[in-house]
C-alpha positions in Angstrom: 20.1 119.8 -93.8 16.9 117.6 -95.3 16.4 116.7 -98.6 13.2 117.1 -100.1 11.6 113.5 -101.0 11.2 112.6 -104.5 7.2 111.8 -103.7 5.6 112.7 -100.4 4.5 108.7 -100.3 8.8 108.3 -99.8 8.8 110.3 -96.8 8.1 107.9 -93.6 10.2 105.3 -95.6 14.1 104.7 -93.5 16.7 107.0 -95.0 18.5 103.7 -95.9 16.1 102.3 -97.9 15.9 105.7 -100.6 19.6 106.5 -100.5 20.2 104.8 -103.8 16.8 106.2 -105.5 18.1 109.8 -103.8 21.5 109.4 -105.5 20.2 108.2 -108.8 18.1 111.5 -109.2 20.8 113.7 -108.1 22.9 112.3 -111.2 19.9 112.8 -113.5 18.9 116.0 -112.3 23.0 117.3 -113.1 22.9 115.5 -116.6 19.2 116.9 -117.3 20.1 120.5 -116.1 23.2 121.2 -117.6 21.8 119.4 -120.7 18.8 122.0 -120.8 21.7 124.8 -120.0 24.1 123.6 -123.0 20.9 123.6 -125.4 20.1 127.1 -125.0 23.2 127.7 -127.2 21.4 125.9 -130.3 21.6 128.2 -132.8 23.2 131.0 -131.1 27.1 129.1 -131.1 30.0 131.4 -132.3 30.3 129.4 -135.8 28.1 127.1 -136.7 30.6 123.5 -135.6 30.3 125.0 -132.3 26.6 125.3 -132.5 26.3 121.6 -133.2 28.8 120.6 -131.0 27.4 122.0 -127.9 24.0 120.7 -129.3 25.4 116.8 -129.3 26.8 117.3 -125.9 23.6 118.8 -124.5 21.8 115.8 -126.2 24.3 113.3 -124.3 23.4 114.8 -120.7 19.9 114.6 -122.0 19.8 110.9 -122.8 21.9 110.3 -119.7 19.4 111.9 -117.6 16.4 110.0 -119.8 18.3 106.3 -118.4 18.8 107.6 -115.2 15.4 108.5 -114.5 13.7 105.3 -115.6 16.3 103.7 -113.7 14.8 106.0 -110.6 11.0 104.8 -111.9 12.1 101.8 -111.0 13.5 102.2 -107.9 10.5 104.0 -106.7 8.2 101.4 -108.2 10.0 98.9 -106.0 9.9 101.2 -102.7 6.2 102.1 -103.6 4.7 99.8 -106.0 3.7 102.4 -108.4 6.5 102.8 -110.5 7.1 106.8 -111.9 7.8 107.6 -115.6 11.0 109.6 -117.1 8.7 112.0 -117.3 7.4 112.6 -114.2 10.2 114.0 -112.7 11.5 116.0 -115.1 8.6 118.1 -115.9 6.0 117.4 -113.0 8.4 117.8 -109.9 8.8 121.3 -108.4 12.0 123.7 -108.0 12.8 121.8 -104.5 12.3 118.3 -105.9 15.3 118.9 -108.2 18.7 117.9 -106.2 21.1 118.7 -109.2 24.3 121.0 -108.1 24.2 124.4 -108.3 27.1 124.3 -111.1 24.7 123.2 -113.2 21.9 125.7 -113.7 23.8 128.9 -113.4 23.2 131.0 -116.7 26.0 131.3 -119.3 26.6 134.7 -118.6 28.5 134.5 -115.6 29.7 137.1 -112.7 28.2 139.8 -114.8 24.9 138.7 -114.6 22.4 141.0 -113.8 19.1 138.7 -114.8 18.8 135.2 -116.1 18.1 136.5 -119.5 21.3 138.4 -119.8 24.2 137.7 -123.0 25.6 134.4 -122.9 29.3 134.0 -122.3 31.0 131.2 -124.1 34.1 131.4 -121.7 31.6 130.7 -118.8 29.9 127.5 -120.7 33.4 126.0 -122.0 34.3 126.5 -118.3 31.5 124.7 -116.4 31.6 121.6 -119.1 35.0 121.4 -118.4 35.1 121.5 -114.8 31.9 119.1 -114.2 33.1 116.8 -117.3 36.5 116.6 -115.8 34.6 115.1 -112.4 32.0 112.9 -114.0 35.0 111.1 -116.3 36.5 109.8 -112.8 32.8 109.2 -110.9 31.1 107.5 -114.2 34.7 105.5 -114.2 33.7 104.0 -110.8 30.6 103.6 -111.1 30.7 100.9 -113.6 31.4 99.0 -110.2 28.4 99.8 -108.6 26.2 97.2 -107.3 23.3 98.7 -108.6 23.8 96.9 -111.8 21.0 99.2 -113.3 23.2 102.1 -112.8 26.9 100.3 -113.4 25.3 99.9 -117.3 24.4 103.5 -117.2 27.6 104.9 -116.2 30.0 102.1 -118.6 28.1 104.1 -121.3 28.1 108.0 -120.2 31.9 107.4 -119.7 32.6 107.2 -122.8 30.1 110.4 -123.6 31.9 112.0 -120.5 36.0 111.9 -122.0 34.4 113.3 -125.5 32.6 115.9 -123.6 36.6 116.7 -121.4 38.5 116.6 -124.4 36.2 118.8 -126.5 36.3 121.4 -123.1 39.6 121.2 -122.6 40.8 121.6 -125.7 39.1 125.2 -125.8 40.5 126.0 -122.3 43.5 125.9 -124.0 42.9 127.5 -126.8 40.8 130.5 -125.3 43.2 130.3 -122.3 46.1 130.3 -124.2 44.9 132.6 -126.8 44.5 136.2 -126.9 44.7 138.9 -124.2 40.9 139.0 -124.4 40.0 135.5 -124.4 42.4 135.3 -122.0 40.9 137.5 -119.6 37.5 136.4 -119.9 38.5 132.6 -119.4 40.2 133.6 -116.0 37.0 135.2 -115.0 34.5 132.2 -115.4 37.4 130.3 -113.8 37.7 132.8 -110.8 33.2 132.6 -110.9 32.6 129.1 -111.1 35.5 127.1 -109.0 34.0 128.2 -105.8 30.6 126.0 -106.6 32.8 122.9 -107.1 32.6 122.9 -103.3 29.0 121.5 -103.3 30.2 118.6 -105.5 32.5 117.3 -102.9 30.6 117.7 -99.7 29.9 114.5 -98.3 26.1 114.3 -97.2 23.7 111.7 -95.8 22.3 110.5 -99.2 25.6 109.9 -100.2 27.4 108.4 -97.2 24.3 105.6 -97.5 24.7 105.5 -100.9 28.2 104.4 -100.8 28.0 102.2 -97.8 25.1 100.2 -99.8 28.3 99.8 -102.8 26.0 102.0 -105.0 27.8 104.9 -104.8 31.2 106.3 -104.4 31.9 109.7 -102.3 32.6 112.5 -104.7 35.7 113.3 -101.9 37.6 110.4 -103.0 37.7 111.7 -106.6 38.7 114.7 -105.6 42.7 114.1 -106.2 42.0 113.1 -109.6 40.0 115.8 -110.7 42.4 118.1 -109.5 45.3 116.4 -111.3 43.2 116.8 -114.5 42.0 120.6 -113.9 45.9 121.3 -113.1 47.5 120.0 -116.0 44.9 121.8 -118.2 45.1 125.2 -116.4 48.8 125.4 -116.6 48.6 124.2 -120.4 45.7 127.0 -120.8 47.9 129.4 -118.9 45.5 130.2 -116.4 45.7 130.5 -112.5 43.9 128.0 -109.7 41.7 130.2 -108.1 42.5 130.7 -104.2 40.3 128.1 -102.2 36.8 129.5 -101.2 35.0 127.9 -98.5 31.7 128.6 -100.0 29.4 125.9 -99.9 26.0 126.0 -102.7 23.1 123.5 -101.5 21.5 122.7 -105.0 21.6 119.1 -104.0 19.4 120.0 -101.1 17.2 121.4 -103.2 18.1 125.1 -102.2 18.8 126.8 -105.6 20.0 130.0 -107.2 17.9 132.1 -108.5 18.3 131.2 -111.7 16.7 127.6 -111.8 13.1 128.7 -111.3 13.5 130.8 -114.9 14.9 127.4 -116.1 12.4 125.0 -115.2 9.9 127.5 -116.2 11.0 127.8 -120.1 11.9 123.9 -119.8 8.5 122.6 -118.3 6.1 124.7 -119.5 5.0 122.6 -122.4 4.5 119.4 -120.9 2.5 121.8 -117.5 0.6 123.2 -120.5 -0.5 120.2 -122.4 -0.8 117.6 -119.2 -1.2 114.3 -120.9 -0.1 115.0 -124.3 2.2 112.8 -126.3 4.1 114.0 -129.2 
C-alpha cells in the first residue's frame, strides 16, 4: 500500500531519503488528532477537574504535534529547499495527507455510534488515552536515542507528558473498571471496540522499516511486549477481560481513514481555510 506524500514536489524523491520526514508526521498527525479529539470534551467533562484535566492533556498532544511539525518543516526544507510552516500541515493538507492511526480520530461515542455527532462516551475516551498513552510511554522512551537529534529532544520531553497522561488513564480504568456494574459494563465495551485498532499501530510498514534502519526510528513491534505487560497489569487491576485477538487491520497511517476524520478536520480547519493568511 502507498502513502500519500506530504507535497507532490516529495514524490520522485527515493523512498529513503523521506522516511524520517514520513515518520515524523505520522507522530504529529497522532499527537494533533487525538489532541483535537480530547479537546472536544472542554466544557462538556463529567465534573469540572475532569474538564480541565482532559483539556491539559489535549494541550500536551497539541504542543507535541506543534514541535513535531516544525521539526517536519525542516526536514522538508532540507529535501526541498522551501521549508513548510507548523501550519501548513495541519490546516492546509487534505484528509489523505494525514497519516495518523485510526485510534486516534474515532469519535468518543464508541460502538454505538450512529454519526460523528452522536453522545460522547467517557468510558470510550479514558480507554483510547490509555491504550495509546500506554504505547507512546515505551516509543517516546526510545526515541530519546534517535539519531535524529531534532526528534530525540522532542520525545525526552513528551515522555514525561506521556507517564502523566498513563497514570491519569489508568487510574480511571481502574476506578470505572473496578467500580460499579454500570461503569463496569460500559468500560468492557470501549475495551472490546477499540483493542482491535491497536493492530494498525504495530504493523510494520515501508516508512517505518527505513525509518528504523536510518536509527531514526524504532518499529512499533518491538514495543509490543511492553505495552502488553502494562495494559495486563491494569486490566486485571480494573477487573476487565483482554479482548480475544482480532486480525483486523485500520490503514489511517496510509492515509485511508474512517469516516469520522473528514467531520474532524472539517470543524478543526475551517478557520484557518476561512481566513487564508490570517494571524491571530
Amino acid at each position: 500500500m502507498t502513502t500519500p506524500t506530504p507535497d507532490i514536489a516529495l514524490s520522485h524523491l527515493p523512498a529513503e531519503r523521506t522516511a524520517a520526514l514520513r515518520y515524523v508526521l505520522r507522530l504529529a498527525d497522532n499527537a494533533l488528532i487525538l489532541g483535537q479529539r480530547n479537546a472536544e470534551w472542554c466544557g462538556h467533562g463529567p465534573v469540572l477537574e475532569e474538564d480541565i484535566a482532559l483539556a491539559n492533556i489535549s494541550l500536551d498532544l497539541i504542543g507535541q504535534s506543534r514541535l513535531l511539525y516544525a521539526h517536519a518543516g525542516e526536514l522538508e526544507g532540507a529535501l526541498t529547499g522551501r521549508p513548510r510552516h507548523e501550519d501548513d500541515y495541519a490546516y492546509w493538507r487534505g484528509e489523505r495527507e494525514f497519516g495518523n492511526w485510526t485510534l486516534a480520530e474515532l469519535p468518543h461515542s464508541g460502538p454505538l455510534a450512529g454519526t460523528a455527532s452522536s453522545d460522547r462516551d467517557y468510558a470510550v475516551t479514558i480507554t483510547r488515552n490509555f491504550l495509546y498513552s500506554a504505547l507512546m510511554v515505551e516509543l517516546w522512551n526510545v526515541l530519546q536515542a534517535s539519531t535524529d537529534a531534532g526528534l530525540a529532544a522532542i520525545a525526552a520531553k513528551s515522555v514525561k507528558e506521556a507517564r502523566y497522561h498513563l497514570h491519569y488513564a489508568a487510574g480511571w480504568m481502574v476506578r470505572l473498571g473496578d467500580g460499579t456494574e454500570a461503569s463496569h459494563r460500559r468500560m468492557q465495551r470501549a475495551l472490546d471496540h477499540l483493542m482491535p485498532y491497536m493492530n494498525e499501530c504495530f504493523a510494520g510498514d515501508e516508512v517505518e522499516q527505513l525509518a528504523a534502519a536510518q536509527g531514526v526510528a524504532v518499529p512499533t513491534s518491538d514495543l509490543r511486549d511492553a505495552w502488553e505487560a502494562t495494559v495486563d497489569e491494569t486490566l486485571e487491576a480494573a477487573t476487565l477481560d483482554k479482548p480475544v485477538p482480532s486480525t483486523f487491520v485500520s490503514t489511517g497511517k496510509h492515509g485511508l481513514h474512517s469516516e469520522h476524520m473528514s467531520y474532524l478536520l472539517a470543524e478543526m480547519q475551517s478557520l484557518a481555510r476561512a481566513h487564508p493568511g490570517a494571524q491571530w
